[in-house]
N, C-alpha and C positions, 0 to 999 in steps of 0.2 A: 391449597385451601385447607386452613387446619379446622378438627375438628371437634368438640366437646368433650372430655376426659368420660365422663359419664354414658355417652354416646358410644364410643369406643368400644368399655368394658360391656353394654349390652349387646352391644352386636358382636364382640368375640364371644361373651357368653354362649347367646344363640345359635351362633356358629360352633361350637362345643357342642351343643345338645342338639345339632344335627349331625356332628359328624359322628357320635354317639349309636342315635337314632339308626345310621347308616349300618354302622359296624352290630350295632344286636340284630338291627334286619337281617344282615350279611349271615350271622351265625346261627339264627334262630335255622334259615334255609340249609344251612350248611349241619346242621344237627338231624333236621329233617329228613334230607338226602342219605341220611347215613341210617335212621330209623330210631335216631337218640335224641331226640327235640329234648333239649332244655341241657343237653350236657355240657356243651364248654361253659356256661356261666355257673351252673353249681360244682363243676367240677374245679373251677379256678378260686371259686369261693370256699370252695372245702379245703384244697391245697394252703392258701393264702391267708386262710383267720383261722382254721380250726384241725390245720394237720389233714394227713392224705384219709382217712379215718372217723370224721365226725361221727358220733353217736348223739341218738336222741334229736336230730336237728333233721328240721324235716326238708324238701328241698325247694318248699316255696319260700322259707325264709332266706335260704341259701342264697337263690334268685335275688331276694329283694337287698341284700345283703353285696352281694357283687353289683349290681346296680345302682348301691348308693356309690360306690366304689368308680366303678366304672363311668357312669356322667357327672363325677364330680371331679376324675381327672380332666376327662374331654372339658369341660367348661373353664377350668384353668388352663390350659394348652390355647384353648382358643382366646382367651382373654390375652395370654401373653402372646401370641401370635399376630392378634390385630394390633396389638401396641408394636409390636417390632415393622407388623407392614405402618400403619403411620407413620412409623419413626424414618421410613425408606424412601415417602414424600418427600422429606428435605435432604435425605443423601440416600440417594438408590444403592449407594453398595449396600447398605443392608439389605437390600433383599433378599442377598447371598442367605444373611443368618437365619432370614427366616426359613430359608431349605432345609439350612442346615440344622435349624429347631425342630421341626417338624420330620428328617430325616432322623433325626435323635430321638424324638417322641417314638419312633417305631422302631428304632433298635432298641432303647429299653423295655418295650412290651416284649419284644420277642425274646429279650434276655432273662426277663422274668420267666415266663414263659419255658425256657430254656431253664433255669434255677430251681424252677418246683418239682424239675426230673423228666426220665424218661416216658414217665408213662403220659403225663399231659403232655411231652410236646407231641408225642404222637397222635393223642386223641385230638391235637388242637390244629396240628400239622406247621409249618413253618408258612407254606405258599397260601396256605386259608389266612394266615395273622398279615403278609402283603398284602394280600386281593381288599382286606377289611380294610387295612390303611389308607389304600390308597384308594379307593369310593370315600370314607372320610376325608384323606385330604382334597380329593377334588371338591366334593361337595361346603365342605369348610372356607377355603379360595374362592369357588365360586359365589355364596351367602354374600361372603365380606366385599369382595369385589363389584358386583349387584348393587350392595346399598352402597358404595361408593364409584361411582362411575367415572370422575374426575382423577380420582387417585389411582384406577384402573389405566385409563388412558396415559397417565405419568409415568405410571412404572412398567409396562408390559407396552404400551405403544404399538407400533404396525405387526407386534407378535398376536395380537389379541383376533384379528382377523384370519391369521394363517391359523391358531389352535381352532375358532371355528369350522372355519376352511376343513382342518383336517377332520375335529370331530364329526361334520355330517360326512363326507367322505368316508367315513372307515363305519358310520350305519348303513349306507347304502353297499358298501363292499359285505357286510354282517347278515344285513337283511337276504341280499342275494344269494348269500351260502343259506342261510336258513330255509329259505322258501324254495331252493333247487332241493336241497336232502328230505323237507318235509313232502314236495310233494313225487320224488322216489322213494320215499317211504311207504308212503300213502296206495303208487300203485301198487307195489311189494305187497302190497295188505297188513303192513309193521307198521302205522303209525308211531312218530318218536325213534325211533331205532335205533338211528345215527347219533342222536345228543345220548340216550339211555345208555348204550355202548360205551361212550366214550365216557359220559359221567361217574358210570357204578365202577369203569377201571379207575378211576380219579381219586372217587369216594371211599372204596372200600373195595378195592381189586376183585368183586365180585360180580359175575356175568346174568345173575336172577333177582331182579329189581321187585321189592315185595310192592303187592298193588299198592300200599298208602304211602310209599316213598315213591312212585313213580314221578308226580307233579314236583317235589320239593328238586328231585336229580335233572330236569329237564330244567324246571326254572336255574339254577344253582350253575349247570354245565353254562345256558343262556347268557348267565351274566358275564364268564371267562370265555366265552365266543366273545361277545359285543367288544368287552374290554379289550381282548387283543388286538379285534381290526380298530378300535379306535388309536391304536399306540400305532398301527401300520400306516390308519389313514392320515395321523400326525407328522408321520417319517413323510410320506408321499406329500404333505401340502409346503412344507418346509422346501423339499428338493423343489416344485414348482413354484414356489416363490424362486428360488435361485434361477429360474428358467430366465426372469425375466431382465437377467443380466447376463445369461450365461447359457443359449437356447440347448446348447446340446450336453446338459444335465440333466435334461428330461430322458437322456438313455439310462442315467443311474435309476431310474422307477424300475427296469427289467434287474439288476439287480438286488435292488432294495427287495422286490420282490422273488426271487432266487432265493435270499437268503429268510425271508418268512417263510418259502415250501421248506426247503431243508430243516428251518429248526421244528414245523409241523410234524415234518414227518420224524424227524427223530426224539421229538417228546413223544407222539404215539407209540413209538419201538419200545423208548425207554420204562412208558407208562406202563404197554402190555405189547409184547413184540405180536402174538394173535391177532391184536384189532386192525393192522392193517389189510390184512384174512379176510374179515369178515365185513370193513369197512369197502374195500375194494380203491385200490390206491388211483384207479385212473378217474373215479368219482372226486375223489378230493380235488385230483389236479382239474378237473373240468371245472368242477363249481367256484375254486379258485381262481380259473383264469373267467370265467365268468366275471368272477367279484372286481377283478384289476380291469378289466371292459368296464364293468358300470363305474368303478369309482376314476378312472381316467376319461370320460365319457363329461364327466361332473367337472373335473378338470378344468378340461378342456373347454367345457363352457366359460368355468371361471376368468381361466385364462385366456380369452382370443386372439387369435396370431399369431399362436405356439409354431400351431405347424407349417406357416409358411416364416417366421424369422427362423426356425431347425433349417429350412430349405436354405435359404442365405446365407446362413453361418456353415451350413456344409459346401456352399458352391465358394464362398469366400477363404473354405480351408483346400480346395482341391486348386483354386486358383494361385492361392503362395504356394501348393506342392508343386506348381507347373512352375512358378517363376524359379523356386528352388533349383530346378534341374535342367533351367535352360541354361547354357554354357557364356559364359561371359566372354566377348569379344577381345582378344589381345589387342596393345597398345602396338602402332608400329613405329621401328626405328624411326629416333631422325636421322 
C-alpha cells in the first residue's frame, strides 16, 4: 500500500520531534542525577556556536539555541528515515539502510561530541549519548510503524510478535528485581538504596546523593534497569520462538542468562569494585533468578507444550543413543 508523499514527511517529522522530545527528557534526568540540570544542552551549545567560553550569553538563550538545533536535526533524520522505510515496502533490503541510517545518525552525534574535546565528552559521557539514541530510536520505529500497520506487518512480519513477546517479558523480569530490592530496602529502613548506590557510582562515582538529586538518580538508574531486561527479555523471546522447531533451545535460556550475571556482575566491579560490598552479591543472584522464574513462567504460558515436546525430544535423543550402540548383527558365510 503506497502512501502520500505529504503523509510520509509528516509523520517522519513527528517522529523526529518525538524522538527529540525522548532524548532532552533522557538528559534533562541525566543532568539532574548529576546536580547540573541544563548542562549537556548549554554546554554543547556553548562548544558548537560560540566556542568552549561564551561571554555575555546567558544560558537560557544557550538552551533555546541548542534546541533549535537539536529538533531541527531529529525532524530531518526522521523525515528521511520514513522515506527510506516506505521505500523498504517495495524492496525489503532496504530495511538494512535504514539501520544503517539511523546507526549513522548516532555515530555522528557521538563523533561530534567526541570533536568538541575532552571536557564535553566527559560531561556528556559516551554510554548517556547510546542510552539517548536508542529510547529515540525505538520511540521513532515505533511512531512510524503505529501509523502504518500494513507496512509494519510487510517488513517485520512474525518478528513483530517475538519483539513484543520479549518486550513484556523483560518488564515483568525488571519489575521483579525492582520490587524485591525496594521492598529489602524498605525493611533495611534504606528506602532506594540499591538503585541510589548503583546510580551515583554511574553518575558521578560518588557514594552521598544530595537530597534534590535523589528522585532525578533513581528515575535515571530506573530507566538503564528496565532497558537492559528488555534487550534480555528480547534475547529470551527469540531463543523461545526457536523452541518451537527446536524444543531443547530452551536450555540456551540458562545460558543466555549466565551470561547477563557475568556481564552484571562485572559492569558493577568495573563501575566500583566496593558496590558489590555493599550491594551484597547473593541478593542480586536471588532477585535475578527470581526475574528468570517470572519471565519464563510468562513464557511458558506463551508457549504451551514446551515442556512436554523437551520431554520427547530428549526421550527421542536417548533412544538413537541406544540404537547407536547396539552392535550390529554379522552377515553369515554362505
Amino acid at each position: 500500500m503506497k502512501h502520500s508523499r505529504s503523509r510520509i514527511i509528516i509523520d517522519g517529522a513527528i517522529a523526529g520531534l518525538l524522538g527529540a522530545g525522548v532524548v532532552a527528557l533522557w538528559f534533562l534526568i541525566f543532568d539532574a542525577a548529576r546536580g547540573e540540570i541544563f548542562e549537556t544542552p548549554v554546554l554543547l551549545a556553548a562548544a558548537l556556536l560560540h566556542g568552549s567560553h561564551p561571554e555575555g550569553i546567558s544560558a537560557i538563550q544557550l538552551m533555546l539555541e541548542y534546541s533549535v538545533l537539536h529538533f531541527g536535526a531529529f525532524i530531518i533524520a526522521g523525515i528521511v528515515g520514513a522515506n527510506l522505510l516506505e521505500a523498504a515496502e517495495n524492496e525489503p533490503t532496504l530495511l538494512v539502510s535504514l539501520f544503517v541510517f539511523l546507526g549513522a545518525f548516532d555515530v555522528f552525534f557521538v563523533g561530534v561530541v567526541m570533536f568538541l574535546g575532552p571536557a564535553v565528552m566527559h560531561a556528556v559521557t559516551w554510554w548517556g549519548i547510546i542510552v539517548a539514541n536508542l529510547l529515540a530510536n525505538a520511540t521513532m520505529l515505533y511512531y512510524f510503524l503505529s501509523r502504518h500497520p500494513a507496512l509494519a506487518r510487510n517488513l517485520l512480519g512474525p518478528w513483530i510478535p517475538i519483539f513484543r513477546e520479549g518486550i513484556t517479558a523483560g518488564l515483568v523480569g525488571a519489575v521483579i528485581v525492582a520490587a524485591w530490592f525496594l521492598a529489602y530496602d524498605l525493611a533495611m529502613g534504606e528506602a532506594f538504596k540499591t538503585p541510589l548506590l548503583l546510580a551515583e557510582a554511574i553518575f558521578n562515582n560518588s557514594m552521598t546523593a544530595a537530597p534534590d538529586t535523589v528522585a532525578p538518580l533513581v528515575i535515571a538508574y530506573t530507566v538503564i534497569h528496565f532497558l537492559g531486561f528488555i534487550g534480555f527479555g528480547i534475547a529470551l523471546a527469540i531463543l523461545m520462538a526457536a523452541t518451537d522447531r527446536e524444543p531443547l533451545v530452551a536450555l540456551g535460556v540458562l545460558i543466555v542468562f549466565a551470561i547477563f550475571e557475568v556481564f552484571f556482575f562485572g559492569w558493577v566491579t568495573l563501575v566500583d569494585a566496593s558496590l558489590l560490598d555493599q550491594l551484597g552479591w547473593w541478593k542480586i543472584i536471588f532477585a535475578n533468578g527470581l526475574a528468570l522464574i517470572g519471565m519464563m513462567a510468562y513464557e511458558i504460558r506463551i508457549h504451551r507444550g514446551l515442556w512436554v515436546r523437551l520431554q520427547e525430544r530428549w526421550a527421542m535423543l536417548e533412544h538413537e543413543g541406544d540404537e547407536a550402540h547396539t552392535p550390529t548383527p554379522r552377515r553369515e558365510r554362505l
